[in-house]
Phi, psi and omega in degrees: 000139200236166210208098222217115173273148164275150145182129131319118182241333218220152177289335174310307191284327156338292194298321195302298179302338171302311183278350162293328180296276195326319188286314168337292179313262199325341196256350178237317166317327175263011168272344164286318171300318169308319179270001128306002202244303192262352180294302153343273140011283135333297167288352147268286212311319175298305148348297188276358176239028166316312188252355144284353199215359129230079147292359201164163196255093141238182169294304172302317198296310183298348180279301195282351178264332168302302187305292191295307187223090199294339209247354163277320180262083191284178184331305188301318194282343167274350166315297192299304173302310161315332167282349182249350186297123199307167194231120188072022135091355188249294206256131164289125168289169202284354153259022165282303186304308182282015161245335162301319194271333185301295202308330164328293215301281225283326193288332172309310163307345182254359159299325153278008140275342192266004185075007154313329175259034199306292197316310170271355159313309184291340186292316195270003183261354191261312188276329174318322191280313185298295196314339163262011189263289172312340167267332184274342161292308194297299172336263224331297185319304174296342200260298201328281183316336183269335162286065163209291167325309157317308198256003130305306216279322182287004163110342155345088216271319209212068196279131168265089199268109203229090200234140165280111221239153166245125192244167178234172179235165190274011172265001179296104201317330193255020182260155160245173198255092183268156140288116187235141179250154184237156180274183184267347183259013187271326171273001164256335156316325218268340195270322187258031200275158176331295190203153197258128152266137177281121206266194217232352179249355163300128166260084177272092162288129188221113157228136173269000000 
């Protein structure tokens, strides 16, 4: 964990803080569209090959689903599918459907065990990690500013606002990669609030 002092002196500096808050916002928006993107993504490649390879219940598909992915169709799930399979390719037993979506259910699922999705996965633990790294900047940047704006509106000329920050990095054993959104109106209170509490561990200098 690295320990990074702030401080706002000045409206100039302010301002310099303004555009960072701007550039954050944006720098996080475009990282939700990347993990919309590859999620998405994710979800039809899973989707196609759902229907490559149960698109339907025979005897070939089950052969060719044996082939491709030995390790999915463990006992129970080749019972199943065999037991559902039409008989003369026409009349269906009266559990084909709700054994066709099980069986969907379950091969999606072992596709996300099984590492098929290594590549977008990985992608989406990178951005996730990012995203919370631009959200615990942007919070600082905004409470920074917004305690500066306070302390302008008490009539203050020239307040010095000094906060010691915990930034996490991406080697820190304890960060996980959530994805976090802060909304647009918690960052318009936060530049324009009712009222500021100063927290008690802030080094507040006041010159006129």
């Amino acid at each position: 964990m690295t320990q990074y002092p702030t401080s706002i002196t000045s409206d100039a500096e302010a301002a310099a803080v303004e555009a960072k808050i701007t550039t954050a916002q944006q720098e996080l928006e475009k990282i939700r569209g990347q993990v919309r993107d590859i999620t998405r993504g994710r979800t039809n490649a899973g989707q196609r090959m759902v229907n490559t390879y149960l698109g339907s219940l025979s005897s070939t598909g089950l052969t060719t689903l044996a082939r491709a992915f030995p390790g999915f169709l463990k006992a129970e799930l080749r019972e199943l599918y065999l037991k559902n399979i039409p008989i003369l390719w026409i009349f269906k037993p009266s559990g084909y459907a709700n054994a066709l979506s099980l069986l969907k259910t379950q091969f999606l699922a072992y596709l996300d065990k099984s590492g098929q999705f290594l590549v977008e996965d990985g992608l989406l633990r990178e951005l996730g990690l990012r995203q919370a790294m631009v959200s615990q900047e942007l919070t600082r940047l905004v409470t920074l500013h917004a305690q500066y704006r306070h302390m302008q509106s008490m009539g203050v000329k020239s307040p010095v606002i000094k906060r010691s920050t915990t930034i996490i990095e991406e080697d820190d054993e304890d960060v996980q990669p959530y994805l976090v959104d802060i909304a647009d109106d918690e960052i318009l209170n936060l530049i324009n609030p009712p009222s500021v509490v100063i927290a008690t561990d802030d080094s507040l200098g006041y010159y006129s």
